[in-house]
N, C-alpha and C positions, 0 to 999 in steps of 0.2 A: 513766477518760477520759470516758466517757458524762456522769458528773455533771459535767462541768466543761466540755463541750459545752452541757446545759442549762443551767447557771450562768450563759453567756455571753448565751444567747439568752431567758433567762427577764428580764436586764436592759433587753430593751429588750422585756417581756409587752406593757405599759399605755400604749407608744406609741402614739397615734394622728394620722395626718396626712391631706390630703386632696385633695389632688394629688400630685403626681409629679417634684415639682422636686425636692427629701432625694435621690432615688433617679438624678437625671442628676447629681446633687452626687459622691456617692459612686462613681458608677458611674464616671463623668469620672476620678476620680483612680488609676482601673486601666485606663484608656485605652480605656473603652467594650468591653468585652470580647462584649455582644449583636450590636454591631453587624459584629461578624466571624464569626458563627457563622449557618449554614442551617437557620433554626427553623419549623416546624410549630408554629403557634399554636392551643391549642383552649383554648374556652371553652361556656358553657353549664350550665341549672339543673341536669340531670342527664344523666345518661352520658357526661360527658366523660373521668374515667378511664379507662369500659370502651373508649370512643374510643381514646382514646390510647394502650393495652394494646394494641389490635388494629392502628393503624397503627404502631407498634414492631413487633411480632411477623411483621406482614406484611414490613417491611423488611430487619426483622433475617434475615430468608430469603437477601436479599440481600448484604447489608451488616452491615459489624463499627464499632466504635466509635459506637456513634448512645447519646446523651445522654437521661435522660425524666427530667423534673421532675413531679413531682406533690402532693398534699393534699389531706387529711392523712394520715400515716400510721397504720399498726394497730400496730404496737410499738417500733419501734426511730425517731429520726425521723430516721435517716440513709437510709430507707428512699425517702424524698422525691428524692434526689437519687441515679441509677443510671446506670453505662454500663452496657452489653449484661447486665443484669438484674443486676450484681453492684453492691451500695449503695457508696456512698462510704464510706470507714477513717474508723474515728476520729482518725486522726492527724490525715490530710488532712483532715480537714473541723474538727476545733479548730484547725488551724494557719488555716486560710481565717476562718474565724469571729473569729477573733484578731486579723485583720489587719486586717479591717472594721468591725470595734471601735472596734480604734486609732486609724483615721485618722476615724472617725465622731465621738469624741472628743477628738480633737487641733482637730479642724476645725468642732467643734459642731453636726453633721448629726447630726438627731434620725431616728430609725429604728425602723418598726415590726419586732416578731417574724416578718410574712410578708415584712417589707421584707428584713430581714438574713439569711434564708434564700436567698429571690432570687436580694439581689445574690451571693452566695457559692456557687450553683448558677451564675447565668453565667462565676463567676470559674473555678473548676472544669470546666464542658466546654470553655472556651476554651484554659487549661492541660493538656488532654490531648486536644485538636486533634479533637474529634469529627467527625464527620461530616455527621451528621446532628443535630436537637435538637428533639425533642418538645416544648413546656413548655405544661402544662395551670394555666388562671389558676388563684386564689385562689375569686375569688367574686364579681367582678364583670365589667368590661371596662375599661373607659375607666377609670378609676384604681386599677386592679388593679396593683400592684408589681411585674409581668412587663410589663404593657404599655409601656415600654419600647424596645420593639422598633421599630424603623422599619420595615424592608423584610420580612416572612417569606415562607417561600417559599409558605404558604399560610395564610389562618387559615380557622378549621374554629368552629362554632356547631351544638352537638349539639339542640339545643331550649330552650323558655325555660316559668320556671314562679315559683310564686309562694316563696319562698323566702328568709332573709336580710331580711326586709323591714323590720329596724330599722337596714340601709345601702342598700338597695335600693329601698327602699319598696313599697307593696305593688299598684298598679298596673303592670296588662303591658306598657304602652305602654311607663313608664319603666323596667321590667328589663329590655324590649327595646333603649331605646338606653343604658342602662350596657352591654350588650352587643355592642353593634355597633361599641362604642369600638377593638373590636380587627381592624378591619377596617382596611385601611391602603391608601395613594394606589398605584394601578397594583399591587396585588400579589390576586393570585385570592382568593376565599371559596368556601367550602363549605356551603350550611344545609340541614337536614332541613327537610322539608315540613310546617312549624307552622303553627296554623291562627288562633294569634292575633300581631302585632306584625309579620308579617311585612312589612309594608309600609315599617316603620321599618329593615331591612336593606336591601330595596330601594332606598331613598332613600339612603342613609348609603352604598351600593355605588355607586351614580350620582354622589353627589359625590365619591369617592373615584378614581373609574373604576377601581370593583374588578370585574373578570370573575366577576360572583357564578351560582354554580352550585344551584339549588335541586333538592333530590330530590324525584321526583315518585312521591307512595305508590303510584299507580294501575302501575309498574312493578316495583312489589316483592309476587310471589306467593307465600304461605308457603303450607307445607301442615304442619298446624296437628297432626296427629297424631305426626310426628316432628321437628316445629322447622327441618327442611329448609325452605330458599328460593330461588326463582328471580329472579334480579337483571338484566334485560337480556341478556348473553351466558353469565351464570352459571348457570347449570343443577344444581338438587339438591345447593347447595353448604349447609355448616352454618359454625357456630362454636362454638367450645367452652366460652364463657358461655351459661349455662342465660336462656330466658327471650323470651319475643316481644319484649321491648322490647328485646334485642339485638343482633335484626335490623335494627333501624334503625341501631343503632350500627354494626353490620357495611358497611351499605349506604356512610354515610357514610364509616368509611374506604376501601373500594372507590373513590368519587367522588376521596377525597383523594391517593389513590395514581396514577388518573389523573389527576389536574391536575400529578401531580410529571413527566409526563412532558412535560409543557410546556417544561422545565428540560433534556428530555433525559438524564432519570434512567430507566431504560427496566427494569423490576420484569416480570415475566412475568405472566400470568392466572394460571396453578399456583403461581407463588408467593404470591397473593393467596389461594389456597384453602386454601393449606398454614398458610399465618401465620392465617389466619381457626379451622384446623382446631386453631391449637395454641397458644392466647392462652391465658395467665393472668391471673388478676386478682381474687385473694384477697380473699373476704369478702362478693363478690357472689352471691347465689343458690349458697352454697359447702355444698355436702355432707359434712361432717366423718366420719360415721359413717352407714353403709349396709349394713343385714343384716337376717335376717329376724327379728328383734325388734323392731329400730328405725329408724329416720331423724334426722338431725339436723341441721339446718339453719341456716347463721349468714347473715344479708344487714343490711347497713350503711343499709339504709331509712331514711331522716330525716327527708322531709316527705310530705304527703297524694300527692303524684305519685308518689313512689319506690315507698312502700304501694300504690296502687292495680295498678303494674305488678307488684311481687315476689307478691301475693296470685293474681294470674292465672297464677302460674307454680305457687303449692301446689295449686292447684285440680288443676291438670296435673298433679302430683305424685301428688294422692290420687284421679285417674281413673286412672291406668297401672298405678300402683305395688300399689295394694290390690282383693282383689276382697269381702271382708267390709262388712258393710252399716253397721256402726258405728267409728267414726274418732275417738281420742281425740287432738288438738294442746294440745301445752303449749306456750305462746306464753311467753317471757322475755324483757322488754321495760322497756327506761329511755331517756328522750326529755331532751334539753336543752329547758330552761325557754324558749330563742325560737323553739320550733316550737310548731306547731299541733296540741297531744295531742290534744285533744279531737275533730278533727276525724279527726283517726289513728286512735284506736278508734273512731270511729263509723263507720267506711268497715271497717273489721278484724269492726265484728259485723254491719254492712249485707253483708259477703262470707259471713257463716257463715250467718247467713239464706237466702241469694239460695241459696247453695250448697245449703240442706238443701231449700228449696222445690222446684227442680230438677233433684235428683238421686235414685234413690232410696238411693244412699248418705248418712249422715248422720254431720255432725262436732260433736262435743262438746268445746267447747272449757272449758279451765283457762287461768290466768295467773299468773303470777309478775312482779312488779314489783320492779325491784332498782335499786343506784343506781352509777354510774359513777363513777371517782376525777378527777372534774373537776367545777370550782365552778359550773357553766353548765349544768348538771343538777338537775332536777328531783328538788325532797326526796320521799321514800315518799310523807309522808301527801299531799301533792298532787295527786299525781300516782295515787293512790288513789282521789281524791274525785272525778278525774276518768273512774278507769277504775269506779267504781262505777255511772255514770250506765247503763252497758250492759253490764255482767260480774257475777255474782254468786261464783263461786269465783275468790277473789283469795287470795294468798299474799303474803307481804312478806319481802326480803330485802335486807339492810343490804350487800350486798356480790354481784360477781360469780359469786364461787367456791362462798358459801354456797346463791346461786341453782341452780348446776349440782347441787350436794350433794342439795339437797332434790327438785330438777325428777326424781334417781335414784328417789324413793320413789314418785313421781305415776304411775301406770298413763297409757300413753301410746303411740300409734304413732309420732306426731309431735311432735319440739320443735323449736319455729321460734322462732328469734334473732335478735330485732330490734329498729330505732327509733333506732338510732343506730349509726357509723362506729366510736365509740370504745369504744364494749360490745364488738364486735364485736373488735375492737384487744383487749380482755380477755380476752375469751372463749379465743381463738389462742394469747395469751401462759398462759393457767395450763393449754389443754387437754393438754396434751401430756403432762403430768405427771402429770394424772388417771386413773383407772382407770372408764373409763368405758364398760358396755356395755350 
């Protein structure tokens, strides 16, 4: 059944459209099935997943049937589409997939691959009456395949970065209003307190007369030894993604949670602490193996922003965790060809410097360079020429599994896994099977 889910959606890989009309076409002949559902709209370059995970987790405290669309996923990609944490069947979701096919070809609506997932994720929580409906965009705002939506009950903007920039372009001004696209007429917004573009939500919340809510950093006090932080009336509350940049995430869905009470949806503070205390959201800052031999670490990092956050979180890592003066990390890393590598390792050895000037702990690092089973991935020797500019032990490995094989032989405290979602998505899928200690 799996292969004949991707069979279906692999036909419509190489579509591409550029606007939004395909998508009220198809949507129209299931009788708008968005515009009957209570959706949470998040968007943003990064942490909108962890976003999303957390205002789920926080709801789900209260409430059953709530709906969470997300992308991409790490193995299965029925994984994308979930009510209360359990994925969509493969039945259900070929029989849905099947249907919007059909009348996509019956009717000649051309559809991309995030298009016909989409619309088959609306069609889906609308046929089992959620409640609630998380959907976290694709990758842009304004002609992102979800946007869609007329009324949400809130849309939420986790930060903006430079990212995608052969659909986004690489100016923040204009990743700022593709994103503010999903801000909509009389319905609230949510934005963390960014330091560039911000002016372009402003405006885009003025003509919308969207009640835009801006977080202000100067109220968020971390205490930086234990990841605890203070939020306004939240007092020494945590979350259960590792990492300072997941305080913000935390922060914002906090903000989110209040504006749902605008709605007269009324979620308790304890329930905000509990759902904060017990979010999942695999593959971020994800600890697989933890003992006193090793550490093992997988984060879905994909552009210089993600790296600069997840590196601040090993540094934490290798201050608590070791009291030894020398620190060996074995970094396994494969980047798709439209990020920015080159600027990823230079920031990856600009941290093992900074770190070793610093501290008088010192980390020695190895690499391993491997290649993911998707065509948008950067071939070895590339992707070598690039990490040579700043690594001297390199390793090359034609495959995930052979990467972990050999990372067993490499004398190491630390392996940290990273640079991409869908390594990450491998990693998961063979670890289990491995004997790994």
């Amino acid at each position: 059944m799996t292969n004949k889910i991707l069979d279906l959606l692999n036909r419509h890989l190489n579509n591409r459209k550029k606007n939004l009309d395909n998508i009220y076409k198809i949507l129209n002949h299931f009788d708008n099935p968005q515009d009957k559902l209570k959706i949470i709209h998040v968007a943003g370059t990064n942490g909108k997943g962890s976003t999303t995970a957390m205002i789920y987790s926080i709801l789900h405290r209260e409430f059953k049937n709530i709906g969470v669309y997300t992308s991409p996923h790490l193995v299965r990609v029925n994984e994308r589409i979930k009510i209360d944490d359990v994925e969509i069947s493969d039945i259900e979701f070929f029989n849905i997939l099947k249907e919007v096919d059909e009348i996509a070809n019956t009717h000649n609506i051309l559809l991309g691959h995030f298009d016909i997932l989409t619309v088959s994720a609306f069609i889906y929580f609308f046929r089992k009456k959620c409640k609630f409906v998380i959907m976290e965009v694709g990758l842009g705002g304004e002609f992102d395949a979800t946007n869609v939506i007329k009324k949400p009950l809130v849309s939420v903007i986790t930060n903006i970065g430079i990212d995608h920039e052969d659909v986004l372009g690489s100016d923040i001004l204009d990743i700022a209003r593709a994103k503010s696209g999903i801000i909509k007429k009389n319905c609230p917004t949510v934005l963390y307190d960014i330091k560039e573009g911000k002016s372009v939500f402003v405006e885009r919340a003025k003509e919308k007369n969207s009640d835009l809510k801006i977080i202000n950093e100067n109220e968020i006090h971390i205490n930086y030894k234990n990841e605890h932080f203070d939020y306004k009336e939240f007092i020494d509350i945590r979350t259960n993604l590792r990492g300072i940049h997941q305080i913000k995430n935390a922060v914002v869905s906090i903000e989110v949670i209040k504006t749902l009470r605008l709605y007269g949806i009324e979620i308790e503070n304890n329930k905000i602490v509990e759902g904060l205390n017990s979010v999942k959201w695999p593959g971020r800052f994800d600890i697989l193996i933890e003992n006193e031999n090793k550490i093992l670490i997988v984060d879905g990092a994909h552009n210089p922003q993600c790296i600069d956050e997840v590196l601040k979180e090993l540094a934490y890592v290798v201050n608590t965790k070791y009291s030894k003066e020398q620190i060996n990390i074995l970094f396994i890393i494969s980047i798709l060809r439209d990020k920015n590598a080159k600027l990823m390792f230079e920031m990856i050895y600009e941290f093992i410097n900074k770190f070793n000037r610093e501290n008088l702990k010192k980390i020695t690092p190895n690499i391993i360079l491997t290649k993911i089973n998707y065509d948008r991935c950067y071939d070895l020797n590339s992707l070598c020429d690039i990490a040579k500019i700043y690594f001297k032990n390199i390793s090359l490995c034609e495959d995930v599994k052979s990467a972990i094989e050999t990372a067993k032989k490499i004398n190491s405290e630390i392996i940290f896994i990273t640079g991409s979602l869908y390594l990450v998505g491998e990693v998961i899928k063979i670890f289990n099977n491995m004997n790994f200690k």
